[in-house]
N, C-alpha and C positions, 0 to 999 in steps of 0.2 A: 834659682837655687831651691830646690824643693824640701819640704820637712826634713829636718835632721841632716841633711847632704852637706859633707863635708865641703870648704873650699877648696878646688884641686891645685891652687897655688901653693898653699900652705904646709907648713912643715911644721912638725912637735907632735906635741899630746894633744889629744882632743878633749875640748871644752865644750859644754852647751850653756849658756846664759840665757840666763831666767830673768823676766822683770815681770815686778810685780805691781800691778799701776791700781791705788786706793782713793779712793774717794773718801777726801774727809769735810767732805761740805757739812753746811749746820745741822742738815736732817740725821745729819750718822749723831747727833751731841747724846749723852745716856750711855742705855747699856750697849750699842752698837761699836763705839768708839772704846768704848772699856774693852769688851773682847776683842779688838784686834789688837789694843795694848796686852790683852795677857796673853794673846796667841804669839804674834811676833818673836816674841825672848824665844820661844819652844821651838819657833822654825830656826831661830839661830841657832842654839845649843842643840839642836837634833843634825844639823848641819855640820855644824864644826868640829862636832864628836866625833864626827866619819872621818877619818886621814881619807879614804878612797873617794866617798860622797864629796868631798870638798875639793880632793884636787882635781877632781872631774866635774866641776858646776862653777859655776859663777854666779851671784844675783845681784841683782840690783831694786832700790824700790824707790818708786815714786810716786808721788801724792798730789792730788790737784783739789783747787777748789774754784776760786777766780781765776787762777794761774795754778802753776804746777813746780813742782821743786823736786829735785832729786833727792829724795832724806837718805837714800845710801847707794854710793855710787858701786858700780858694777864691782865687785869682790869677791875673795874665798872668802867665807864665811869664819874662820878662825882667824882672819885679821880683821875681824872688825871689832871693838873692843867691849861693847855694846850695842844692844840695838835699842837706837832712839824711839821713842814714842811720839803717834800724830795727836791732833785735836782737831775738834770739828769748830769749823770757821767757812763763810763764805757760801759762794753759790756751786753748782756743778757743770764746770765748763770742760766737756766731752776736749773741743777742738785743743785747748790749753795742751791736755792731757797727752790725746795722739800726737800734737807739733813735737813737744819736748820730746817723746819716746822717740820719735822717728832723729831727731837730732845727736840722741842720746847713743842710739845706736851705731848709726855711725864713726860716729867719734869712739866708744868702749872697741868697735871693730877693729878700725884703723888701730887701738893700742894693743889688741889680741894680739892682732899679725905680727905688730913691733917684739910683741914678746917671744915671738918663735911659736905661737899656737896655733893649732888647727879648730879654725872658726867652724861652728854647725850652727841653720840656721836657728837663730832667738826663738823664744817664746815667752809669751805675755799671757800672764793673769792677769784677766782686769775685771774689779771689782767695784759693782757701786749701788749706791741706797733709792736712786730716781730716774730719773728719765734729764736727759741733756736740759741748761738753760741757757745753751747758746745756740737753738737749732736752726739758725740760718746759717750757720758759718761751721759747724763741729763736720759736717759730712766732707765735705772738703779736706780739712785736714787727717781724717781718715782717709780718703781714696790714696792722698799724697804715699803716705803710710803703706797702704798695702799693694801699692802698685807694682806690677809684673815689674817693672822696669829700675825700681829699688831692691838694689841684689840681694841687702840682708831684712826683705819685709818680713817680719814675724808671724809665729803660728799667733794666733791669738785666743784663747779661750775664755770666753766673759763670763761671769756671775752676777747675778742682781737679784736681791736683796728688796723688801717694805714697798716702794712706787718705783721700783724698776719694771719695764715690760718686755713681755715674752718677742714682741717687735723688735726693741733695739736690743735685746742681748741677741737674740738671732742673729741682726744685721752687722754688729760688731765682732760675730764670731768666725774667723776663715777657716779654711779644710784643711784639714789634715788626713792623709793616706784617704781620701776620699770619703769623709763626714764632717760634718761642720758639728764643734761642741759648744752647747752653750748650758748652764745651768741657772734655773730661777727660782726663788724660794716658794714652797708650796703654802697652798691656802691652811691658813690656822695657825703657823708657825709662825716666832719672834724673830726679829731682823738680829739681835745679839747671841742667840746660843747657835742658830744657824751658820753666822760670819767665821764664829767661832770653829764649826765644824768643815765649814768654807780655807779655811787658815791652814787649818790639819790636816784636810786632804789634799792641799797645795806640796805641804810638808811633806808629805807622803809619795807623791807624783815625785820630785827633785829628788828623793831618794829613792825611788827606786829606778828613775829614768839612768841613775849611776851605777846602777848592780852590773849591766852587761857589761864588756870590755872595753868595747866602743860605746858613750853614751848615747841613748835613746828616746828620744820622750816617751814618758805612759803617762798616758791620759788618766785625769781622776776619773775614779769611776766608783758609783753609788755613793751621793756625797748625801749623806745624813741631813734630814730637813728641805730636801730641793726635789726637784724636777728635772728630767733633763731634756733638754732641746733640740737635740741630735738630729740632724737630717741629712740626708745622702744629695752629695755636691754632684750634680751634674754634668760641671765643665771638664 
């Protein structure tokens, strides 16, 4: 299943689902964790105000620290009544993180298709403040994830933020239409008005991925405060 390619099983409207995978281990505690609590609301209400944007997306968001939780399971964004707020707790376990997504997926798939929709593949925002502290086991649980052989492996586009490196947001980023995107906060810049900006251009991407007729992903592109990491995929 390649980016955005429809399932050719499937019948209805087309949906593209988004997850958004946040790191709220201890190092996000401060002004990091404050701005994704005041960006979140903004990605809801810019979402749900769309009749078109909403019935064309779905997202979902998950959080990991030790483990990983689903704090909002795959939805239009106008039924959800609220969007809950994270806290920083714990450590940053990458593998947590990719096991659930990959679980998560499948399971929101299998209920896509029960509903009459036409599945396109996922895409994942994943955002985090450091570098893995389960690195003997998180890679693993990645490969599981993006394997050829997992029909609905996700695009995935990472950002990192304070002690993340330009190494594992690269390596955790896959291609898309033939470039791998990754985004790292540049040198001199604060981890909180950046995540912030990080938030809003996610926001931005889910709405305009819904403008065409068929949805499309677009890529964030010139994300205020970062760098980008882009490199041309080979395979």
């Amino acid at each position: 299943m390649t980016a955005t390619e429809v399932q050719q099983d499937d019948d209805g409207v087309q949906v593209l689902p988004f997850y958004i995978v946040l790191d709220e281990s201890g190092s996000m505690a401060g002004a990091s964790i404050q701005a994704v609590n005041d960006a979140l609301p903004e990605l809801w209400s810019a979402i749900a105000a769309d009749p078109n944007v909403d019935a064309k997306t779905r997202v979902s968001i998950i959080t990991f620290t030790d483990d990983a939780t689903v704090l909002v399971p795959l939805t239009e964004m106008s039924k959800l009544p609220s969007m809950p707020g994270v806290s920083a707790k714990g450590a940053t376990s990458f593998g947590a993180a990719f096991r659930l997504l990959r679980t998560t997926i499948e399971n929101d798939m299998r209920d896509l298709k029960n509903q009459g929709l036409q599945r396109i593949r996922p895409v994942c925002f994943f955002i985090s403040d450091g570098e893995p502290t389960d690195p003997a086991t998180w890679k693993s649980e990645f490969n599981k994830l993006v394997d050829p052989s997992f029909k609905f492996a996700p695009v995935i586009i990472a950002f990192g933020v304070a002690g993340a490196t330009a190494k594992t947001i690269k390596e955790i980023s896959t291609p898309y239409k033939g470039r791998v995107y990754g985004y790292l906060m540049d040198d001199g810049q604060s981890p909180g008005p950046v995540l912030r900006e990080i938030i809003d251009s996610l926001t931005q991407s889910i709405v305009n991925s819904a403008r065409s007729e068929n949805p499309t992903l677009v890529v964030p592109t010139n994300v205020p405060g970062t760098i980008e990491l882009g490199v041309i995929d080979d395979d």
